[in-house]
C-alpha positions in Angstrom: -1.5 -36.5 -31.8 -4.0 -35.9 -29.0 -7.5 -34.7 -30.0 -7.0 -30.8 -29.0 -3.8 -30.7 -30.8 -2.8 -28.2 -33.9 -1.7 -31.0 -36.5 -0.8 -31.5 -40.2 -2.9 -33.1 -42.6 -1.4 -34.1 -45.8 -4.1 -33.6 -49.0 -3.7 -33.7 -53.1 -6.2 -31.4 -54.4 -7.4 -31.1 -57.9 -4.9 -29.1 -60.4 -6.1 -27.9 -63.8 -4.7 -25.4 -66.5 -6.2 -22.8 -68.6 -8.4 -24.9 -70.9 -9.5 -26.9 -67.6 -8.0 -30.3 -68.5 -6.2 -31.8 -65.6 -2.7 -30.7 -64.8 -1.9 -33.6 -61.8 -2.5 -32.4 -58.0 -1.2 -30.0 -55.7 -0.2 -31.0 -52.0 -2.5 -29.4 -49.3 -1.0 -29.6 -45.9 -2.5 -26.9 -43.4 -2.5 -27.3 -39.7 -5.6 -28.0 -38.2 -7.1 -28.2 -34.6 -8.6 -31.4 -35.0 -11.4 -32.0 -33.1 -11.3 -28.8 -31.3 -11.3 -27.2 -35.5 -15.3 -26.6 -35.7 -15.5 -24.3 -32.4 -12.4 -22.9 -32.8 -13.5 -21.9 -36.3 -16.7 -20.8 -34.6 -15.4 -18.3 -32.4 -13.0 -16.8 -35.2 -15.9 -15.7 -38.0 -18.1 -14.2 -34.3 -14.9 -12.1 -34.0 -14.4 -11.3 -37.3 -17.7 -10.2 -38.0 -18.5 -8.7 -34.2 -15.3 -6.6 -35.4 -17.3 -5.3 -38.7 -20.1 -3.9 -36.4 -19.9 0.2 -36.7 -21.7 -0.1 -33.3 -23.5 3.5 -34.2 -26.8 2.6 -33.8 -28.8 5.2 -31.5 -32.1 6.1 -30.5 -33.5 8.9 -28.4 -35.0 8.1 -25.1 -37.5 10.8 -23.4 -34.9 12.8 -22.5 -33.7 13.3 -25.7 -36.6 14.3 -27.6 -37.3 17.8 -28.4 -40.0 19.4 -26.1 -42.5 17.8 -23.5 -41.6 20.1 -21.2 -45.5 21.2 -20.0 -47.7 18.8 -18.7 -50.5 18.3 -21.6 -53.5 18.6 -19.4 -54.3 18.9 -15.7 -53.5 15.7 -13.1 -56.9 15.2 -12.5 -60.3 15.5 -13.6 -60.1 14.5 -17.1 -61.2 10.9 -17.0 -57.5 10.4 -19.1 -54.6 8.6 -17.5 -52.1 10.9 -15.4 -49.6 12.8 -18.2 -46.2 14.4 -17.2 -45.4 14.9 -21.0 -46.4 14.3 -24.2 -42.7 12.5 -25.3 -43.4 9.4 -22.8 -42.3 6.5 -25.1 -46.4 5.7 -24.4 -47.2 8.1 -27.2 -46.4 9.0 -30.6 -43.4 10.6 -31.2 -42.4 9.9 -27.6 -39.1 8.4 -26.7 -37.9 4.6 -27.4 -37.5 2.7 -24.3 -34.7 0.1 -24.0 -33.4 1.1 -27.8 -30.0 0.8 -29.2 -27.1 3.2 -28.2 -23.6 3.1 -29.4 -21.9 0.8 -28.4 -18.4 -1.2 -28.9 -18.9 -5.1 -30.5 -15.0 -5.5 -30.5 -14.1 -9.5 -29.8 -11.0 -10.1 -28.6 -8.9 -13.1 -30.3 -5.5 -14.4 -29.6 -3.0 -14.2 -33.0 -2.1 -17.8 -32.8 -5.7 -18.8 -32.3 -6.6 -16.8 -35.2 -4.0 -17.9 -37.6 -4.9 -21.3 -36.5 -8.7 -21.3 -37.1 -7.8 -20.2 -40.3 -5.3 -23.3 -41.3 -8.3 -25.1 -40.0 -11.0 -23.8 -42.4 -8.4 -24.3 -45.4 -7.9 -27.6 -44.5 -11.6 -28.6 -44.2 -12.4 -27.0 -47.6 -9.8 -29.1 -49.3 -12.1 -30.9 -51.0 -13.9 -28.0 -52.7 -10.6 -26.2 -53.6 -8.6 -26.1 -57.5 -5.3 -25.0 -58.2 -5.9 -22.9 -61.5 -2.7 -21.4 -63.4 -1.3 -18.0 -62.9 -3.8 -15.9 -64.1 -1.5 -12.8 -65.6 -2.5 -11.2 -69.3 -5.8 -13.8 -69.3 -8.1 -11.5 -68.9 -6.5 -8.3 -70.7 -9.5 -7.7 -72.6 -11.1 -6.9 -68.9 -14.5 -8.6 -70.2 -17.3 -10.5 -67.9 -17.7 -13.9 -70.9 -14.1 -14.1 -70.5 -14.1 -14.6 -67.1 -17.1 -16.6 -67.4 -15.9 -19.0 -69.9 -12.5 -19.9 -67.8 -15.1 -20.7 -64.5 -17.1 -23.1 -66.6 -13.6 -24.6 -67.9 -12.8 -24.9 -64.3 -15.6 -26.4 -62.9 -17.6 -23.7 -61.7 -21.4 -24.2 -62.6 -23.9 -21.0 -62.6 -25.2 -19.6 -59.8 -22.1 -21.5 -57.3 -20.7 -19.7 -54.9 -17.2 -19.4 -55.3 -14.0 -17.8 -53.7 -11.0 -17.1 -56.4 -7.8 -16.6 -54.2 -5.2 -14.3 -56.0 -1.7 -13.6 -55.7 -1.4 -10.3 -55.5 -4.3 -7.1 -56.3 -2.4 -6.2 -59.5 -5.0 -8.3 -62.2 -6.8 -5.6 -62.9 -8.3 -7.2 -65.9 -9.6 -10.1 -63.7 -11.2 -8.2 -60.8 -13.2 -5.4 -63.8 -14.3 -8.6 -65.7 -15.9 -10.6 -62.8 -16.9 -7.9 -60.3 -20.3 -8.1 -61.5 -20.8 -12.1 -61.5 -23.3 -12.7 -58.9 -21.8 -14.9 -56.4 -18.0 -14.6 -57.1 -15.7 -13.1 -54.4 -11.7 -12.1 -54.5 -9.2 -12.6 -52.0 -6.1 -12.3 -51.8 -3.9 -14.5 -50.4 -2.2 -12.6 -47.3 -5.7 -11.2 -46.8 -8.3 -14.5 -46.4 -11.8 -13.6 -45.2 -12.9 -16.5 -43.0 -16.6 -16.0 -44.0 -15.7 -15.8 -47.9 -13.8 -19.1 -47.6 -16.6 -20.8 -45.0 -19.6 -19.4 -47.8 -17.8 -20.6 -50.8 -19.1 -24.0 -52.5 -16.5 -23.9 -54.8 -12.6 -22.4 -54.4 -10.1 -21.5 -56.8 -6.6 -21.0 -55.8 -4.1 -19.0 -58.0 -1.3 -21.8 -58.4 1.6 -18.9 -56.7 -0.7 -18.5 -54.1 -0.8 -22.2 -53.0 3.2 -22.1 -51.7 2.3 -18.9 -50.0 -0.5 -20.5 -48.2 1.4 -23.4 -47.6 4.4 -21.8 -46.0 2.2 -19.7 -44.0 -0.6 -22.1 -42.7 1.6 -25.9 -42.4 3.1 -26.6 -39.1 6.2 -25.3 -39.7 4.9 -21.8 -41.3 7.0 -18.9 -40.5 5.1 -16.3 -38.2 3.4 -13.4 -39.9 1.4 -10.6 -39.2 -2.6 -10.9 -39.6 -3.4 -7.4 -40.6 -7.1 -9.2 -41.2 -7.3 -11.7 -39.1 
């Protein structure tokens, strides 16, 4: 295929089980912009996170203060420099010149472009990314050292940066036990954050999740909506 063409790449990525032993490989075969992936990639996380902007930020210009309507003291005669008001943004408690006003941050993206940036960023991170069992009734007790303990089985050393991509939201045990380890971030998978998966050093991949990703990211993946994205 041509440089600036969307193609397949085929990759085995690490499988393990519960206790962290190895379990054989998964295949890994997202779609990918090849040369064109790292800009492409670029312009998807400025969109995303352009889109996050509230955009509410104001300040009051001299106009907008409260009073300053009489002039402080005569034109002339005073030795001082000419005054018209006391809220010229030249004094204290004056107006802000050239501050922030609201404004919209919105960055347009195209659906296809988006979806593909995103097989693109999977792809790239293959080498950082475990297939891990389905995690259902392993975390029941809905304790942090639990959680803890099957990271360490799988690889994660303290203080990494990791991305655990789910199934579904419905582990509740999982997501009370490790939403206060510093550095570990859900998703699930029809949800992806671009900059969760770009910031992660280590990523851990529900094994139902992978076929979802796989049908939705290869070349041939079906057409879905991107609520997200």
């Amino acid at each position: 295929a041509r440089g600036g063409e969307a193609r397949a790449q085929a990759t085995q990525v690490e499988k393990v089980d519960a206790s962290g032993k190895s379990a054989g490989t998964a295949a890994w075969d997202m779609k990918t912009a090849g040369v064109n992936s790292k800009g492409l990639v670029h312009r998807y996380i400025v969109h995303v996170l352009r889109n996050q902007r509230q955009g509410s930020a104001n300040t009051k210009t001299r106009g907008d203060v409260r009073g300053g309507g009489r002039k402080p003291y005569q034109q002339k005669g005073t030795g001082n420099a000419r005054r018209g008001s006391t809220r010229s943004p030249l004094i204290p408690g004056g107006g802000v010149i050239f501050g922030p006003k609201p404004r919209d941050w919105s960055a347009k993206m195209n659906k296809k472009e988006r979806k593909l940036a995103m097989s693109s960023a999977l792809q790239n991170a293959a080498g950082s990314v475990t297939v891990v069992p389905d995690l259902d009734n392993m975390f029941t007790d809905c304790r942090t050292k639990t959680v803890v303990n099957s990271l360490r089985n799988w690889g994660v050393e303290d203080g990494q940066k990791v991305l655990l991509i789910t199934k579904d939201r419905d582990n509740e045990g999982l997501y009370l036990g490790g939403r206060n380890i510093p550095g570990l971030q859900f998703n699930v998978m029809d949800s992806l954050h671009i900059y969760d998966l770009l910031n992660a050093e280590k990523i851990l991949v529900e094994e139902q999740a992978v076929s979802y990703l796989q049908e939705r990211y290869s070349a041939s993946g079906a057409e879905v909506d991107d609520s997200q994205e």
